[in-house]
C-alpha positions in Angstrom: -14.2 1.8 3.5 -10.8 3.2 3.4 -10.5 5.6 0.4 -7.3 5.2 -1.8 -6.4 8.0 -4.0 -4.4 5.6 -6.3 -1.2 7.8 -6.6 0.7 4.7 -6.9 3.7 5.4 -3.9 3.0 3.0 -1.5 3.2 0.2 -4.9 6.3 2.2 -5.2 7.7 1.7 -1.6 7.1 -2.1 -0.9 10.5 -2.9 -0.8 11.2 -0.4 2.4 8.4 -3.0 4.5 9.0 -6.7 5.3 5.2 -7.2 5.2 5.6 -6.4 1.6 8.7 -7.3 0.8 7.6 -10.4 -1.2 6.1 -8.2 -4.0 9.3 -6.2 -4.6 11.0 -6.6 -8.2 14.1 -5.5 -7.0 14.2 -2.1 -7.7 11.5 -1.0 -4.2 8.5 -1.3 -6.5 5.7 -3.6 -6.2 6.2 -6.4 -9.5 2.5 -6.0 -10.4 2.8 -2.1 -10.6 2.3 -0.9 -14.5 5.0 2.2 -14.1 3.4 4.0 -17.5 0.0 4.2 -16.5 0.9 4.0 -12.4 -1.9 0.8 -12.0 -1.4 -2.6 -10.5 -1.5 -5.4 -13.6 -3.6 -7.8 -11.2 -5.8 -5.1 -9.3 -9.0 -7.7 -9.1 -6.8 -10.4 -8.0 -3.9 -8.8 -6.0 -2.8 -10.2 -3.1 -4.8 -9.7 0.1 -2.1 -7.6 2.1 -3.6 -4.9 -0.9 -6.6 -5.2 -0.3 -7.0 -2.4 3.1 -10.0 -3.5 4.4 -9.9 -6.9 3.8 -6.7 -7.2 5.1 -7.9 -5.5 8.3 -11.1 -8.7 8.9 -8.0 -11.1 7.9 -5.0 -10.2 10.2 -5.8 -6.5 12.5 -9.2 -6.6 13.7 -8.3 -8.5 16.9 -5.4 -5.8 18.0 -7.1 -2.7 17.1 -10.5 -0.5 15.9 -11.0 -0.2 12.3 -10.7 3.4 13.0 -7.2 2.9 14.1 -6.3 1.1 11.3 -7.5 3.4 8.3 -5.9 6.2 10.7 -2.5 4.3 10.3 -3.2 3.8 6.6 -3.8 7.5 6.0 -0.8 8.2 8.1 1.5 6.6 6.1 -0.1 7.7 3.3 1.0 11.3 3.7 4.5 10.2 4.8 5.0 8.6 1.2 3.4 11.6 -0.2 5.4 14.3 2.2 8.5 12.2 0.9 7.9 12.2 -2.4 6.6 16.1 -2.7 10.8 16.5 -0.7 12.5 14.5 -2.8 10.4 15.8 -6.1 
């Protein structure tokens, strides 16, 4: 299971990826992101592109391991978080 620490930057970033794009509200944040308490407003029902491992049995599993995929998540995990701790 791929272990989200919930800081809220990659809600805050969707506008920077086409996959995600969709959810943007026009300022780079995701629409369903709650800013004051840094939670998404539809967390049981957001979209399955959220939803890590889920998304990975819907749409990666056939062009790589599980392994590589949480490896990818993590990774840009600490980008956002190395940008953020820069621009901070």
């Amino acid at each position: 299971m791929f272990i989200c620490e919930r800081c809220g930057l990659c809600c805050r970033a969707v506008g920077r990826s086409n996959i995600y794009k969709y959810l943007d509200r026009g300022d780079g944040s995701c629409r369903n992101l709650n800013k004051d308490s840094n939670t998404c407003n539809v967390y049981n029902d957001r979209p399955l592109i959220c939803r890590v491992d889920e998304a990975y049995y819907q749409w990666f599993y056939n062009q790589m391991s599980l392994e590589e995929y949480y490896q990818l998540n993590y990774k840009a995990c600490r980008l956002l978080r190395n940008e953020s701790e820069c621009s901070g």
